[in-house]
MIDOSE-1310 file (N, C-alpha, C; in nm, 2 decimals, decimal comma, always signed):
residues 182
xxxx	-1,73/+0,59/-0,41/-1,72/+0,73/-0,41/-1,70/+0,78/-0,55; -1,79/+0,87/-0,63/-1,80/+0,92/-0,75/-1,82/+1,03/-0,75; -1,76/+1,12/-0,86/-1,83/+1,28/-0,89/-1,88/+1,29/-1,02; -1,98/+1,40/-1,00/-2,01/+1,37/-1,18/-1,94/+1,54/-1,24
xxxx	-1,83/+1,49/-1,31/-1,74/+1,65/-1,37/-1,84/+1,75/-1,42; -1,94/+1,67/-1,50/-2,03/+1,80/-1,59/-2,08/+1,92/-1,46; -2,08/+1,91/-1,33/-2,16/+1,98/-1,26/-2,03/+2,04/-1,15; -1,93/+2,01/-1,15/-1,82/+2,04/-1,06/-1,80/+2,21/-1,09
xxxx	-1,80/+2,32/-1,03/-1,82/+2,47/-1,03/-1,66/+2,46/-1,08; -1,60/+2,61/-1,08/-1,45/+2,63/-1,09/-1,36/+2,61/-0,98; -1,46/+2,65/-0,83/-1,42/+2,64/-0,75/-1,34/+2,45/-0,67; -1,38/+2,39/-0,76/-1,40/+2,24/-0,68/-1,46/+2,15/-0,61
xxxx	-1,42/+2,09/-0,56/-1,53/+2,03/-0,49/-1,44/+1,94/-0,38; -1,50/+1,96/-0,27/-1,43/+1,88/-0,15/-1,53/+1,74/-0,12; -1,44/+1,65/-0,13/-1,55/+1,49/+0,00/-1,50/+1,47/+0,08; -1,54/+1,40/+0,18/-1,53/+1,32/+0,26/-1,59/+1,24/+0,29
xxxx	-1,51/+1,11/+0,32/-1,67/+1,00/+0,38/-1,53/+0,87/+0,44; -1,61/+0,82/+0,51/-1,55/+0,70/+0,60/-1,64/+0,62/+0,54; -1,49/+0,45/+0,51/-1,54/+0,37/+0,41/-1,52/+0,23/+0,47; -1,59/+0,16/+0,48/-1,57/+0,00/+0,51/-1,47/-0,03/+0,42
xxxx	-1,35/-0,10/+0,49/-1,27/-0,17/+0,36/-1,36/-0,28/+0,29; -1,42/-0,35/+0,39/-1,45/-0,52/+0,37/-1,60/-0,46/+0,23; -1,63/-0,32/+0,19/-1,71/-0,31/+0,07/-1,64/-0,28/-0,02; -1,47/-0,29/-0,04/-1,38/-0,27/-0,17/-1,29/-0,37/-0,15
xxxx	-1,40/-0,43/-0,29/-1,34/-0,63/-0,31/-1,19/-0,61/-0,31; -1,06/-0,53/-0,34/-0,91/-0,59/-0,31/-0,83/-0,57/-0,18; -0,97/-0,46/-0,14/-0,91/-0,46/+0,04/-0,99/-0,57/+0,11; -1,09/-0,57/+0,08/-1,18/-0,75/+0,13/-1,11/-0,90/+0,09
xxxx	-1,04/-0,91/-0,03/-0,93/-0,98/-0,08/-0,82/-0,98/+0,01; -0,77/-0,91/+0,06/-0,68/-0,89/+0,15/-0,68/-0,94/+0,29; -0,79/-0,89/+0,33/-0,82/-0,98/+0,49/-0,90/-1,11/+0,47; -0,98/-1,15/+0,36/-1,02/-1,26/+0,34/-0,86/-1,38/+0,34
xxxx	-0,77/-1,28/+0,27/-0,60/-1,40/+0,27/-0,56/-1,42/+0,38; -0,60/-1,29/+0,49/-0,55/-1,29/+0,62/-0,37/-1,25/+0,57; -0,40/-1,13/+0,50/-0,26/-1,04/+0,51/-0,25/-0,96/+0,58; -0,39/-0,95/+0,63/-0,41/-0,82/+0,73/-0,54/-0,78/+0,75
xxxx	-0,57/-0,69/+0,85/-0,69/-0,69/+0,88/-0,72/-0,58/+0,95; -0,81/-0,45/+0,87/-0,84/-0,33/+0,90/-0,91/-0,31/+0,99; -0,86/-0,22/+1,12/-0,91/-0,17/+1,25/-1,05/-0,09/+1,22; -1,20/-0,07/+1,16/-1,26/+0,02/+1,17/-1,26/+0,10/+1,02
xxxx	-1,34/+0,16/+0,96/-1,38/+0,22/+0,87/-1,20/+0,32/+0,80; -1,22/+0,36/+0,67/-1,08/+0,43/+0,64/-1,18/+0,55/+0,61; -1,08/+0,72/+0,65/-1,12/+0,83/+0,63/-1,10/+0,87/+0,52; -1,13/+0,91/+0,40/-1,07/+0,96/+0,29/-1,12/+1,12/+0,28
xxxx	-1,05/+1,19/+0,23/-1,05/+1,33/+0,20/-1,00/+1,34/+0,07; -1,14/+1,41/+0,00/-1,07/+1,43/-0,12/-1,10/+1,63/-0,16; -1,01/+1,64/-0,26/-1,04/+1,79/-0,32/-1,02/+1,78/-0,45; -1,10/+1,76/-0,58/-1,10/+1,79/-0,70/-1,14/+1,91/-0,74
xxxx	-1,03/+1,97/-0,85/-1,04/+2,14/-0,90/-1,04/+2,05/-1,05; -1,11/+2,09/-1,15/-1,13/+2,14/-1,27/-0,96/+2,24/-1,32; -0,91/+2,19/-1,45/-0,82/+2,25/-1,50/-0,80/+2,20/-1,61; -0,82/+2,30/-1,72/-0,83/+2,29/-1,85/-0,84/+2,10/-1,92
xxxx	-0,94/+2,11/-1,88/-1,03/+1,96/-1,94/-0,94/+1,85/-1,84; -0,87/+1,93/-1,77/-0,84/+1,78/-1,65/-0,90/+1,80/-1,52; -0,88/+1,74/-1,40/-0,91/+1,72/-1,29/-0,82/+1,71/-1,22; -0,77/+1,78/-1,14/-0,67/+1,78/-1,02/-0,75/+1,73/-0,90
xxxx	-0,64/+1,58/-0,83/-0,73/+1,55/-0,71/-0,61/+1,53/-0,62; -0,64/+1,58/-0,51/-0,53/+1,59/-0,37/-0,65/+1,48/-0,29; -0,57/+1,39/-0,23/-0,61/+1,33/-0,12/-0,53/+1,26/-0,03; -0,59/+1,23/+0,08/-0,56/+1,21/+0,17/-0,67/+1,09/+0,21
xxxx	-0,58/+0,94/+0,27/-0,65/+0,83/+0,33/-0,61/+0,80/+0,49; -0,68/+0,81/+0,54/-0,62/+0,73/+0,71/-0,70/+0,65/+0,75; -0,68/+0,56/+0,87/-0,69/+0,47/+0,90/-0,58/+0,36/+0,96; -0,65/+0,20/+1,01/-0,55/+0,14/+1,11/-0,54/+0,00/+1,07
xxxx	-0,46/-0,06/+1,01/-0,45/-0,20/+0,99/-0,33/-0,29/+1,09; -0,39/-0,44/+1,10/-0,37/-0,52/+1,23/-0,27/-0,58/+1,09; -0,16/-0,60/+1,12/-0,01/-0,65/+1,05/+0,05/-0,75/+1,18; +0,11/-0,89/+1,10/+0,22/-0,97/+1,19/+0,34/-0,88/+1,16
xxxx	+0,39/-0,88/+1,31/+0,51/-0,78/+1,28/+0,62/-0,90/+1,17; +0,72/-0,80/+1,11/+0,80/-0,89/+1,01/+0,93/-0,98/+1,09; +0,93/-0,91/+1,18/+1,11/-0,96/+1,29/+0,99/-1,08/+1,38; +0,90/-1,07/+1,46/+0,88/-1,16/+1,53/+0,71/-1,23/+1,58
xxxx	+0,67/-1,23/+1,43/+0,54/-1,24/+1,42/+0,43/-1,21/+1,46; +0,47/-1,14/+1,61/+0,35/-1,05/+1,68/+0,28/-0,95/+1,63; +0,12/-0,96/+1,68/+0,05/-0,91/+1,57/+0,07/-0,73/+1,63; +0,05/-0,67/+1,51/+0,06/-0,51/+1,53/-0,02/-0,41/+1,46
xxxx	-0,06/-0,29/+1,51/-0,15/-0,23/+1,51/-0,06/-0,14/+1,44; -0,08/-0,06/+1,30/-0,02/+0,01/+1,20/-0,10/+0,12/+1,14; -0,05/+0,26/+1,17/-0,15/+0,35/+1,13/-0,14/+0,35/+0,97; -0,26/+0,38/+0,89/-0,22/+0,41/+0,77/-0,29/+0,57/+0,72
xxxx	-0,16/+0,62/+0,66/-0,17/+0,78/+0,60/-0,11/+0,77/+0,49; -0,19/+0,84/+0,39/-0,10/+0,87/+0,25/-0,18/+0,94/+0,19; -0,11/+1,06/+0,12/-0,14/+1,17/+0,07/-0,15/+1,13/-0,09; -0,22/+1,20/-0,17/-0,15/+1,12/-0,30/-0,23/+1,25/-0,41
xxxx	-0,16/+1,30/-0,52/-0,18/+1,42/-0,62/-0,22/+1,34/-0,74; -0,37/+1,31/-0,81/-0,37/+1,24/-0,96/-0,39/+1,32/-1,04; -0,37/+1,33/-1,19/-0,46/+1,38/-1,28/-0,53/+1,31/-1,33; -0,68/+1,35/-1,37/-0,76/+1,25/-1,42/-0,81/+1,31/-1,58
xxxx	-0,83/+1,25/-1,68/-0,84/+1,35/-1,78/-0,92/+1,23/-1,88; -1,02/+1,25/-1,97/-1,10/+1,18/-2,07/-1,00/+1,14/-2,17; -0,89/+1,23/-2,25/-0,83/+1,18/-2,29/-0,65/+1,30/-2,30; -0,58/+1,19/-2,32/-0,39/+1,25/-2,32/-0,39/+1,38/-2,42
xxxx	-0,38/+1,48/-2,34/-0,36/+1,61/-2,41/-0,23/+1,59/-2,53; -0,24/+1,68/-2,61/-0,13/+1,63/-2,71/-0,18/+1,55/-2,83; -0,09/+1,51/-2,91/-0,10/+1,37/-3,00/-0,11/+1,27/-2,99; -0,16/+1,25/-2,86/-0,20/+1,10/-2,81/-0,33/+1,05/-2,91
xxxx	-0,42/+1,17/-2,93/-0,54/+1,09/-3,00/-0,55/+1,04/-3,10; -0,38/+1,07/-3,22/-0,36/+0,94/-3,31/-0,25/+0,80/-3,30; -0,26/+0,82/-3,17/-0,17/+0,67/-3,13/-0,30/+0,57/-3,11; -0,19/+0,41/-3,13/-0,31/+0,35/-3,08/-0,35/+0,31/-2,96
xxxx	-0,48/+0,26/-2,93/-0,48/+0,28/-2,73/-0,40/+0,19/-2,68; -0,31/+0,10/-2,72/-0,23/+0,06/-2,61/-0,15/+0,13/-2,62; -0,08/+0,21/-2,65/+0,03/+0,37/-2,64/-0,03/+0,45/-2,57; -0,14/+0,48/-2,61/-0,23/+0,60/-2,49/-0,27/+0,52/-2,37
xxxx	-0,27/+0,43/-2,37/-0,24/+0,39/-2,21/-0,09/+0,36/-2,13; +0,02/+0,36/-2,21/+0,15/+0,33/-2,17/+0,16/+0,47/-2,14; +0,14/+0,58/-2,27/+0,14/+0,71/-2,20/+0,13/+0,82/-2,10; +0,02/+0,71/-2,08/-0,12/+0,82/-1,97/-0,04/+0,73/-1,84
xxxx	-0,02/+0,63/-1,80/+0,05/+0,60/-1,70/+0,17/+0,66/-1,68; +0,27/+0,70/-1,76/+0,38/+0,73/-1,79/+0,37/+0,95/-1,69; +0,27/+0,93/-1,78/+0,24/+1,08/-1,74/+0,19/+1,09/-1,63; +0,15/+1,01/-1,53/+0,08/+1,03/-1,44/-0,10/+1,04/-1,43
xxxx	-0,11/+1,03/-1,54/-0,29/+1,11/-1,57/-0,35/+0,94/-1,57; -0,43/+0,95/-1,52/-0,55/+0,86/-1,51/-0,68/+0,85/-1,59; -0,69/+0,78/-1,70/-0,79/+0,80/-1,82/-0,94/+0,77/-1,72; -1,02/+0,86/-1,78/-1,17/+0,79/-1,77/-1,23/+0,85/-1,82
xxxx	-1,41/+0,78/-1,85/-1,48/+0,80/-1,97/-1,61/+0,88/-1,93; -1,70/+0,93/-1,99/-1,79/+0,95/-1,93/-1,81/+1,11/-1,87; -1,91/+1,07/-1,77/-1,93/+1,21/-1,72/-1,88/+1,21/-1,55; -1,84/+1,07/-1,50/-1,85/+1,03/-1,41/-1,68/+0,99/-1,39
xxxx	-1,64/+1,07/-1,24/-1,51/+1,00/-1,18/-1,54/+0,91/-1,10; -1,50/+0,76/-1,11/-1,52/+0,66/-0,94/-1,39/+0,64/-0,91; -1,37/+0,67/-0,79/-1,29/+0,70/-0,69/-1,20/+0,59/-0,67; -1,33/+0,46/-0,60/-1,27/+0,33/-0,63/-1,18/+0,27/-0,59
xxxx	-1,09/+0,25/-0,73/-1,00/+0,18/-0,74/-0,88/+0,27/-0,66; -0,88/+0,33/-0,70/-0,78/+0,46/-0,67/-0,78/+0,50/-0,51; -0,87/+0,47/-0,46/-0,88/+0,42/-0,34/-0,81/+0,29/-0,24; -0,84/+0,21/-0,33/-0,79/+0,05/-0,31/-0,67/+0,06/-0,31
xxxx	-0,62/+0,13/-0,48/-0,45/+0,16/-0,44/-0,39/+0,25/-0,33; -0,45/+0,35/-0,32/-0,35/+0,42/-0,25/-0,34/+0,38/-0,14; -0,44/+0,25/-0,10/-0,43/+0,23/+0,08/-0,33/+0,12/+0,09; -0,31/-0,01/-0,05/-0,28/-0,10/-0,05/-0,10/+0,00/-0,02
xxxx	-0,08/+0,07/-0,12/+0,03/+0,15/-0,13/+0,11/+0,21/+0,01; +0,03/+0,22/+0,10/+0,01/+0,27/+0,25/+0,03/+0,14/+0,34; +0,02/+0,03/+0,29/+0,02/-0,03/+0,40/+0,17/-0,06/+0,40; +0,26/-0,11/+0,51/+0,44/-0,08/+0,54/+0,44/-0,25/+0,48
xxxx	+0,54/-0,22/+0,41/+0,59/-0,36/+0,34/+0,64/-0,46/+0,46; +0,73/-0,41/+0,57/+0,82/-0,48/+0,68/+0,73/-0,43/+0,81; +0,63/-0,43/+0,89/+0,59/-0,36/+0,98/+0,65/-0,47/+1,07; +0,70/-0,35/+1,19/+0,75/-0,41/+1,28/+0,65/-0,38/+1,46
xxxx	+0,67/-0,46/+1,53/+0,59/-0,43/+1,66/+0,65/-0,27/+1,74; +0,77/-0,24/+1,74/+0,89/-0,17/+1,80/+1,00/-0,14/+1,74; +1,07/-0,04/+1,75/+1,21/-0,04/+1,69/+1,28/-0,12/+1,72; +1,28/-0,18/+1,84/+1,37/-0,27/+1,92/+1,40/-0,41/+1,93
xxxx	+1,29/-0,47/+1,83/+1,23/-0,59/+1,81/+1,32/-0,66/+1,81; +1,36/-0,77/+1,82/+1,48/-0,86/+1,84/+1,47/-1,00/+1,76; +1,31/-0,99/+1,72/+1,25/-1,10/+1,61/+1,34/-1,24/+1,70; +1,29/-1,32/+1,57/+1,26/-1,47/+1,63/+1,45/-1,53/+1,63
xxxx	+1,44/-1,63/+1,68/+1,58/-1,73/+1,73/+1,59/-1,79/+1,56; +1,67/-1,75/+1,51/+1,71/-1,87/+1,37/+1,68/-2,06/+1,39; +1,71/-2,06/+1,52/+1,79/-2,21/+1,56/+1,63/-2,28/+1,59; +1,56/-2,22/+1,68/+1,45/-2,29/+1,73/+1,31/-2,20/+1,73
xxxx	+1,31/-2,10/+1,68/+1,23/-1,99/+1,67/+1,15/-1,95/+1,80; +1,25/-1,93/+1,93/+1,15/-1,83/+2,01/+1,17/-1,71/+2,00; +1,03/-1,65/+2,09/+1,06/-1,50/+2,04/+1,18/-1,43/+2,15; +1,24/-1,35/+2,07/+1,37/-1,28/+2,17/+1,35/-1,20/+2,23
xxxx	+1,24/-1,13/+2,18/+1,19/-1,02/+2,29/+1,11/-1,06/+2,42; +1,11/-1,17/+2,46/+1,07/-1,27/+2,61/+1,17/-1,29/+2,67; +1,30/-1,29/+2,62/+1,41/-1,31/+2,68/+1,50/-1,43/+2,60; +1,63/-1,42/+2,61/+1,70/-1,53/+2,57/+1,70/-1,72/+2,53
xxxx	+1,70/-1,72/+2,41/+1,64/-1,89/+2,42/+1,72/-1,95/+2,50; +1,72/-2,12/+2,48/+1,79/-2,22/+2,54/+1,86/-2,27/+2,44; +1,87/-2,22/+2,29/+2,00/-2,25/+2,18/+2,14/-2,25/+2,24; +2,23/-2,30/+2,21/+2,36/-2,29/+2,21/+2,43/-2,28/+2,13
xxxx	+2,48/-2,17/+2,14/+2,57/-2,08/+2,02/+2,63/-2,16/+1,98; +2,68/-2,26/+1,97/+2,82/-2,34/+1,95/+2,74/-2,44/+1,77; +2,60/-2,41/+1,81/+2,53/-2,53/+1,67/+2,61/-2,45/+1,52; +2,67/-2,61/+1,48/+2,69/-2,53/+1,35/+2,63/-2,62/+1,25
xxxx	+2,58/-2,55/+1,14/+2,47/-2,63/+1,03/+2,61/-2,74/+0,94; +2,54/-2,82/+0,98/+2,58/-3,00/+0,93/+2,69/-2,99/+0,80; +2,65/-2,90/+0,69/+2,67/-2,93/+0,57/+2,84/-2,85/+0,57; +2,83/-2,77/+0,73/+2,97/-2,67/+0,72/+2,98/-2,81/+0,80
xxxx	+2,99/-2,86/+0,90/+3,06/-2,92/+0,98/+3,23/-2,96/+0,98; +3,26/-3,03/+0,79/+3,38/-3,06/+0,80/+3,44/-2,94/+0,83; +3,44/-2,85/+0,75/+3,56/-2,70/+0,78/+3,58/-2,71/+0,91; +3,57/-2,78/+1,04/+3,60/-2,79/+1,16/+3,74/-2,83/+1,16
xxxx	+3,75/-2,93/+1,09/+3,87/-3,04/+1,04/+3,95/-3,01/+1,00; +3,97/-2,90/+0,91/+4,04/-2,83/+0,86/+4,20/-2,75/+0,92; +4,30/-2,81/+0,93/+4,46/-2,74/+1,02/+4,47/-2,63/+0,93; +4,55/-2,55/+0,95/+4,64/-2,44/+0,92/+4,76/-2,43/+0,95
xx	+4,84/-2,42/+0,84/+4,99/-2,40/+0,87/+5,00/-2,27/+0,93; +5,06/-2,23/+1,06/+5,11/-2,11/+1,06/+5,23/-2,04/+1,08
């Protein structure tokens, strides 16, 4: 997904388009590791406005990725939404253009503004992040999840294992031994 700036009116310009993850190699990367694995095409909405030699872009990504829940490994179905505001600009307004480029790129991150060259915005990467950014670090199946047994790993949401509370790990064992004056 690309726009070419030289032809964008004052007014802006709106896209939309539904994208195969598995044709953006770090979301393909992704389910190829089996980190996860996207339900169906992602919607992206974009609106780029023109503003004094920058580019204002509002977007918006949705879509559904299949996650092991993090409490009890069952697999789960996770909506993804995320809004996200960039500036995009050829180069860092200001005195940036007598720094050297690795400054004008510490700064342009710093700033929020997104360098690119040309006549031409790709979408891209910027895509890649904001969904990777969207996906929940801990997804869980339920609020209520009860995740797995420490002792022998069943799952607790099936009901209560056959553990016995009483196991204590070997290396505490002596502290059993231990009297107290009282």
């Amino acid at each position: 997904m690309q726009i070419h700036v030289a032809n964008l009116s004052a007014e802006g310009l709106r896209l939309e388009d539904r994208i195969d993850p598995g044709k953006l190699p770090d979301l393909a990367a992704l389910q190829q590791n089996e980190d996860c694995r996207f339900e169906g095409p992602l919607t992206v909405s974009l609106r780029v406005m023109p503003s004094v030699g920058m580019f204002q872009v509002e977007g918006l990504i949705k879509g559904k990725v299949i996650l092991a829940c993090s409490r009890c490994l069952a697999v789960t179905e996770c909506p993804l939404r995320n809004t996200f505001r960039l500036t995009f600009a050829r180069r860092i307004p200001g005195d940036a253009a007598d720094s050297p480029p690795e400054a004008v790129e510490l700064q342009a991150e710093e700033l929020g503004v997104v360098l690119f060259e040309g006549d031409q915005i790709d979408f891209r990467d910027i895509i890649q992040e904001q969904v990777i950014l969207a996906i929940p670090m801990q997804p869980i199946c339920r609020q209520d999840c009860r995740g797995l047994c420490a002792r022998c790993g069943a799952n607790l949401n099936d009901g209560p294992c056959d553990c016995r509370g009483d196991n204590v790990d070997p290396r505490l064992a002596i502290l059993k031994t231990l009297k107290f004056d009282s």
